[in-house]
C-alpha positions as CSV (number, residue, x, y, z in Angstrom):
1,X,-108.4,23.2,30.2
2,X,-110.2,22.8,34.1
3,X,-108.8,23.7,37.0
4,X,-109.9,21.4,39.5
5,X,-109.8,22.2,43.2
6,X,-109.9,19.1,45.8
7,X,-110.7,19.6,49.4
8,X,-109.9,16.2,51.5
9,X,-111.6,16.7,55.1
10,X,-110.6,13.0,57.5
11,X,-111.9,12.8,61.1
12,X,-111.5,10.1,62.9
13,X,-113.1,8.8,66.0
14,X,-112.5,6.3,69.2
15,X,-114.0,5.3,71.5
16,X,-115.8,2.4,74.2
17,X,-119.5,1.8,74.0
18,X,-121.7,0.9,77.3
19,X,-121.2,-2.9,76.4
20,X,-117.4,-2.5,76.7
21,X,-116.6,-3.2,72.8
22,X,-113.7,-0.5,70.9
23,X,-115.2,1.2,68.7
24,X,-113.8,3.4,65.9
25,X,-114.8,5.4,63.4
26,X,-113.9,7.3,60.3
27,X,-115.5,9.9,58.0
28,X,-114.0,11.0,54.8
29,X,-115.3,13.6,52.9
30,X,-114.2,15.0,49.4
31,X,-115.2,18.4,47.7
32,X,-114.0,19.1,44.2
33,X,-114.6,21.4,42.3
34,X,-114.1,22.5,38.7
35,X,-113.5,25.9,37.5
36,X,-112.8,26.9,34.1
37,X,-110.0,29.4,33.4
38,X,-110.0,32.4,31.1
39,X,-108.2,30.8,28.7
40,X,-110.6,27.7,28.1
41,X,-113.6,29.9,28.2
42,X,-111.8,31.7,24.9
43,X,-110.2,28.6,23.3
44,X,-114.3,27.3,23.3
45,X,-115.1,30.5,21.9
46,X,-113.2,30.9,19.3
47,X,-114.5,27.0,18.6
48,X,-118.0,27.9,18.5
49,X,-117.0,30.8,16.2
50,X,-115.1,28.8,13.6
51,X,-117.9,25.9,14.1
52,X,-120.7,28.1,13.2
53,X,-118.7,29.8,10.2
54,X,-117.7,25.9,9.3
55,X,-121.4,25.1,9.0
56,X,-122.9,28.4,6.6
57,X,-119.3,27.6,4.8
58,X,-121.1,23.9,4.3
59,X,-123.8,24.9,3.7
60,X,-123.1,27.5,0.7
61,X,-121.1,24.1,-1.1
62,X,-123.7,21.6,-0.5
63,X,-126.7,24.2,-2.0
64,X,-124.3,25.1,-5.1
65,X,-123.2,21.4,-5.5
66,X,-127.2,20.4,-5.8
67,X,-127.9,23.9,-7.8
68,X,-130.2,25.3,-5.3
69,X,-132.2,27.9,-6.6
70,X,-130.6,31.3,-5.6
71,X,-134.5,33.3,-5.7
72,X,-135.5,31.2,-2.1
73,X,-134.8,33.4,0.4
74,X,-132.9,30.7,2.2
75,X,-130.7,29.9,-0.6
76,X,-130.1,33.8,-0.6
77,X,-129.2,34.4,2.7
78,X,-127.3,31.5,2.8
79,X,-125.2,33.1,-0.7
80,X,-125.6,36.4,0.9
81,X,-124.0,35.8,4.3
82,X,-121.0,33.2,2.7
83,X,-120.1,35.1,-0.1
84,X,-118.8,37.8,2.0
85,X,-116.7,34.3,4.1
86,X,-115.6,33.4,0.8
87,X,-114.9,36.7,-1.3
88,X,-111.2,36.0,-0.8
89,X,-111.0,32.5,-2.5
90,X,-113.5,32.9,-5.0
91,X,-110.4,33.5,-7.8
92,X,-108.3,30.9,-6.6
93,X,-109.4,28.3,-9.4
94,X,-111.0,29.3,-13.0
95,X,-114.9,28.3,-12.1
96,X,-117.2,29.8,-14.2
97,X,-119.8,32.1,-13.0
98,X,-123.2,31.7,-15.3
99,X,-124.5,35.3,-16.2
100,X,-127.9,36.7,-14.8
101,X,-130.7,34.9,-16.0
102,X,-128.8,31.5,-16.9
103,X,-130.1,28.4,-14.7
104,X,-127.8,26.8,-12.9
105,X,-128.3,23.2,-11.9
106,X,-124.8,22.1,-10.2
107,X,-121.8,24.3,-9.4
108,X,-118.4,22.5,-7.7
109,X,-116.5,25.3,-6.4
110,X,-113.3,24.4,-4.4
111,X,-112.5,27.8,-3.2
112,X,-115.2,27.0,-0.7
113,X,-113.4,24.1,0.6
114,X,-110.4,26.1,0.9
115,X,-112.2,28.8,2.9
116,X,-113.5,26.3,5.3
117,X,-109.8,24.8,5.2
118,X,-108.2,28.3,6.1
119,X,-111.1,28.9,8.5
120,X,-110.3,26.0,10.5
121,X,-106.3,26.6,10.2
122,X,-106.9,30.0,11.5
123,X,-109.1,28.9,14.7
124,X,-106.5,26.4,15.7
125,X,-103.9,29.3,15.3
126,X,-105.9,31.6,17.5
127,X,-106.2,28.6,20.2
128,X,-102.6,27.9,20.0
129,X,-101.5,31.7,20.8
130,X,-104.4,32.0,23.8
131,X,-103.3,28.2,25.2
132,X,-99.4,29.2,24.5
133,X,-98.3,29.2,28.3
134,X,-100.7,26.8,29.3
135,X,-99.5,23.3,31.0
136,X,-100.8,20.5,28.6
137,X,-102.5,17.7,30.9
């Protein structure tokens, strides 16, 4: 969350012109500024981390749920860089994995959905602890 800073500068003038008529005057002028603290700068962070982990997590199901072929080296990379995200839920549920030289045309895995689920569960953990002593606005 912003800290904002206000500065409030009033001046005020009086006075008579040549023709005899009061005149008066007043300027107000108002500086603010906004300053993000430590914490925000982490807590959006640790967003952008769990955002850009949320979208190769996305992108791993929705190229296995259309049976993307796994020799285009974006398919690949894709598989290479997730399956290391999703290592840890691959045995949650009894999917079968096709042996090498089988084609594949559509795989639903719903350990990926429970990666990007934990994934998620952990970044709002994370913000929690940094935002812990934080005033809520």
């Amino acid at each position: 969350m912003a800290e904002v800073k206000k500065t409030v500068t009033t001046s005020q003038d009086e006075g008579v012109t040549e023709t005899g008529a009061q005149v008066q005057q007043q300027t107000r002028k108002v500086n603010t500024e906004v300053a993000g603290s430590e914490k925000t700068t982490a807590a959006n962070a640790v967003w952008y981390v769990v955002g850009f982990v949320e979208i190769l997590v996305g992108f791993r199901f929705v190229l296995k749920l259309f049976g993307a072929n796994p020799g285009s080296a974006f398919v690949d990379f894709v598989y290479t860089i997730t399956g290391i995200l999703t290592a840890p839920f691959d045995n949650i549920f009894n999917v079968t994995t096709p042996a090498a030289g089988d084609v594949v045309k559509s795989v639903f895995e719903p350990s990926i959905l429970v990666a990007a689920v934990v994934y998620v569960l952990i970044g709002w953990g994370i913000v929690k602890l940094l935002n812990i002593n934080h005033p809520a606005e």
